[in-house]
C-alpha positions as CSV (number, residue, x, y, z in Angstrom):
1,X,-14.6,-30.0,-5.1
2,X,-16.5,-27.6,-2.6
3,X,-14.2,-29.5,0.6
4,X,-10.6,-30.1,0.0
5,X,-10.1,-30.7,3.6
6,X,-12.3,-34.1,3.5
7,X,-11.0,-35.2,0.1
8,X,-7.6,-34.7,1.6
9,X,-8.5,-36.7,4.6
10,X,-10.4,-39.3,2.2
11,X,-7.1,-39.8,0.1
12,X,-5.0,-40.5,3.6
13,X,-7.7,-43.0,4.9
14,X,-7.5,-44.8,1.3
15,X,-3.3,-44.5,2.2
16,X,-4.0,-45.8,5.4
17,X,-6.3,-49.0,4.1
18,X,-3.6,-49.5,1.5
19,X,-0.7,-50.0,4.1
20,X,-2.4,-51.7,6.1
21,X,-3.2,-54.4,3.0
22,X,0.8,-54.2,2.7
23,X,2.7,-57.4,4.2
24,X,5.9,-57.4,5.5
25,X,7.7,-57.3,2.4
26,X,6.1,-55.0,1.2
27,X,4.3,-56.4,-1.4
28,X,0.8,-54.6,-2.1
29,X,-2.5,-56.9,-2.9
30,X,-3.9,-56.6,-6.4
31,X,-7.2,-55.5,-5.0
32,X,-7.8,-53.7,-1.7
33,X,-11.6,-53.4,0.1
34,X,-11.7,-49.7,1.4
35,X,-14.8,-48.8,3.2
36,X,-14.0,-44.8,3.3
37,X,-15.2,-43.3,7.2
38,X,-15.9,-39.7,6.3
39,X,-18.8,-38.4,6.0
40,X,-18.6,-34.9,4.5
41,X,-17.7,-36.3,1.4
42,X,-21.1,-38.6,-0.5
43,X,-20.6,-41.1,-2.7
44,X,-20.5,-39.1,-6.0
45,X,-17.6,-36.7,-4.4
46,X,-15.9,-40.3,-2.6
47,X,-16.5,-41.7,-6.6
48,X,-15.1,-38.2,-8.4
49,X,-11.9,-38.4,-5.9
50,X,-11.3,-42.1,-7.4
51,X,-11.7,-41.4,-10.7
52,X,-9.2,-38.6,-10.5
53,X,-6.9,-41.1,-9.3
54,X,-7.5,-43.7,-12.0
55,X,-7.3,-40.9,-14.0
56,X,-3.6,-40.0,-12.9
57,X,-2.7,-44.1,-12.9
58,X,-2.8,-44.1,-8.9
59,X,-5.0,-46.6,-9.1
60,X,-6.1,-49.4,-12.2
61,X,-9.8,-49.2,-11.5
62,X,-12.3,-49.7,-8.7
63,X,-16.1,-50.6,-7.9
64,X,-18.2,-50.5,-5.5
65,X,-19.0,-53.5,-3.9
66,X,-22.2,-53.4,-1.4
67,X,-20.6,-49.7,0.6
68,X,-16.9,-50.3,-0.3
69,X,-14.7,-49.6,-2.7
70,X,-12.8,-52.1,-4.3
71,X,-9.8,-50.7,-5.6
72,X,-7.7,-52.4,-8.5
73,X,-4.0,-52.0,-7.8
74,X,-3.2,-49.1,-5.8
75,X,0.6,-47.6,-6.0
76,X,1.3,-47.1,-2.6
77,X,4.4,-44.3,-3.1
78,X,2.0,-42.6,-6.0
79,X,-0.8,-42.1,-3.6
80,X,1.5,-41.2,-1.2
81,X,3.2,-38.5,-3.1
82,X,-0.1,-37.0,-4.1
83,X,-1.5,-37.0,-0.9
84,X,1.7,-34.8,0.1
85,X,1.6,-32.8,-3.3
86,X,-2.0,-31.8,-2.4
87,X,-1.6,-31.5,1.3
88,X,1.4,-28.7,0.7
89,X,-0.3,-27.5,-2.3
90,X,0.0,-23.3,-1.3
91,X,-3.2,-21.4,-0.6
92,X,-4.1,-19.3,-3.8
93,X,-3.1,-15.8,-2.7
94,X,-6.5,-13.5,-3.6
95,X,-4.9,-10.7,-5.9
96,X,-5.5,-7.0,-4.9
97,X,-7.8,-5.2,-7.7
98,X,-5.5,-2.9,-9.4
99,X,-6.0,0.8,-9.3
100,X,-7.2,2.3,-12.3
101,X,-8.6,5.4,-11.3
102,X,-6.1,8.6,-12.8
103,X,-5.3,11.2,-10.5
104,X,-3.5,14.5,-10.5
105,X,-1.9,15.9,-7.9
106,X,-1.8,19.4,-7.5
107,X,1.1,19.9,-4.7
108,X,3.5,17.8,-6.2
109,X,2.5,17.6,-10.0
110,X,2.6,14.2,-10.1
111,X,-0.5,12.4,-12.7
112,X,-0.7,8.5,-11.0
113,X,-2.6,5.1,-11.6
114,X,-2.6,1.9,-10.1
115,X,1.1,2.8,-8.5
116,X,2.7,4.0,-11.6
117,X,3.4,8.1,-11.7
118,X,3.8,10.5,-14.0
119,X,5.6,13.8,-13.1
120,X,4.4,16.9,-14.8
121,X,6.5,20.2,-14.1
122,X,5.1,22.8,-11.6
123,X,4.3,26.1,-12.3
124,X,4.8,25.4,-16.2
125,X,2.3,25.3,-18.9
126,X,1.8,21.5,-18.6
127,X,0.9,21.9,-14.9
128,X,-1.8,24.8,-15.1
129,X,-3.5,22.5,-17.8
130,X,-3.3,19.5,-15.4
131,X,-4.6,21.6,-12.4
132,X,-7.5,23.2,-14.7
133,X,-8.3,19.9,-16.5
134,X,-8.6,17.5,-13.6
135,X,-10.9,20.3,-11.8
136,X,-13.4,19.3,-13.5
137,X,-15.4,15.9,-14.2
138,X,-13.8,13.4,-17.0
139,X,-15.0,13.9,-20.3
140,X,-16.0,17.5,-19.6
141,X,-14.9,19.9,-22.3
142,X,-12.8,22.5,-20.8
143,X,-12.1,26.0,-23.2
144,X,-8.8,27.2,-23.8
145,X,-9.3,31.1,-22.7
146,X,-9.3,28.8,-18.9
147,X,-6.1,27.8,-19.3
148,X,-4.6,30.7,-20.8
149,X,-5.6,32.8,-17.6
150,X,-3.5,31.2,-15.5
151,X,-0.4,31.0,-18.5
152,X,2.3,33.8,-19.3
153,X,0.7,35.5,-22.2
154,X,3.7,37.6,-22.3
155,X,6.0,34.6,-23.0
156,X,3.9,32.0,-24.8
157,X,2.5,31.7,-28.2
158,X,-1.3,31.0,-28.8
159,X,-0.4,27.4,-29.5
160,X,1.0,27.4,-26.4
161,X,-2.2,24.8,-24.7
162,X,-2.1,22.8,-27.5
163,X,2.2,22.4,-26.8
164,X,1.0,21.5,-23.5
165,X,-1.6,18.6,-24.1
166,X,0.9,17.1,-26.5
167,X,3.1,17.3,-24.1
168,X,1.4,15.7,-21.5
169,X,0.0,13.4,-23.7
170,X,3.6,11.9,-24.6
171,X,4.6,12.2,-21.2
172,X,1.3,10.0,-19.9
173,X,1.9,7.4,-22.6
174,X,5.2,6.5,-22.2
175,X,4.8,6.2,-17.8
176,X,1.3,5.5,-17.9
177,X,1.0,3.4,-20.9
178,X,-2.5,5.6,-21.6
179,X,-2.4,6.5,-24.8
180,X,-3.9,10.2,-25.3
181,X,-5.3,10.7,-22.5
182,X,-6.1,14.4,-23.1
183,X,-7.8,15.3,-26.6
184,X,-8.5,18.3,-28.4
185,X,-12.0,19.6,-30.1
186,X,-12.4,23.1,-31.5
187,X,-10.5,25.0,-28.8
188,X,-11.5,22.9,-25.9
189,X,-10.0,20.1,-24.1
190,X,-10.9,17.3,-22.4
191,X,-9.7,13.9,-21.0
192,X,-10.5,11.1,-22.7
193,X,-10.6,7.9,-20.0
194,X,-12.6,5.8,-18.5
195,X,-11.4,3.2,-15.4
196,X,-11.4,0.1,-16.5
């Protein structure tokens, strides 16, 4: 219903006509005449709010009897209870879109999504590929002979950049929960993701 402000207001003026049907012992008439005074809520939505409550046995049934509604044994305490169950019902909090856009961070070494971070070493083979490989646009296909510039030649084998994206790869999947993020085709690397 597009106004949950007049249906709750249409549920307390049924309450109201039904306790003021009430005697003193509190006995309830079988059938109450409620003529409904608000007028942000037509027929149809006044009709839909009844037939939810027939619906959840707040009322037996009602009609409508030349501009008022009959209603067929109302529970006092039911409506009541409902009115207060919708009345404290909590706003629905609007959730914040989650970040999915990867990052690296070339000061700290840290690769991060959506809150979640994934430390990568500085100044070791893992990092130069991270700095070189997020550099340029996603999916572009980066040659090894890049990395290796900035890597210790004297102290690293040729496998040494592939080492490195498998590395990075494991590290990435088990904080990130990406699953090969970097991939590998004739020489060249490239990352492999696309926000979601």
């Amino acid at each position: 219903m597009k106004n949950e402000n007049a249906k709750l207001v249409f549920i307390y003026a049924l309450l109201g006509s039904v306790e003021s049907y009430t005697d003193v012992t509190h006995k309830i008439p079988a059938k109450v005449y409620f003529n409904s005074p608000i007028s942000d809520l037509d027929v149809s939505e006044q009709k839909a709010v009844m037939t939810e409550l027939k619906k959840k046995k707040i009322i037996a049934s009602f009609k409508l009897d030349d501009g008022d509604f009959v209603v067929s044994k109302p529970s006092r305490s039911m409506l009541n209870d409902y009115y207060f169950k919708l009345k404290d019902k909590p706003e629905p909090k609007l959730e914040k879109p989650v970040d999915t856009k990867i990052r690296f961070d070339e000061k700290t070494g840290i690769i991060n999504m959506g809150g979640k971070t994934c430390p990568i070493p500085i100044n070791t083979n893992q990092y130069f590929l991270c700095k070189t490989i997020f550099a340029v646009p996603f999916g572009t296909l980066v040659k090894e002979i890049d990395f290796l510039d900035l890597m210790d030649w004297a102290k690293d084998s040729k496998d040494s950049v592939y080492d490195a994206m498998r590395a990075i790869n494991k590290k990435v999947k088990h904080k990130l929960e990406i699953d090969k993020l970097l991939k590998w085709k004739v020489r060249r690397i490239f990352i492999d993701y696309k926000a979601g």
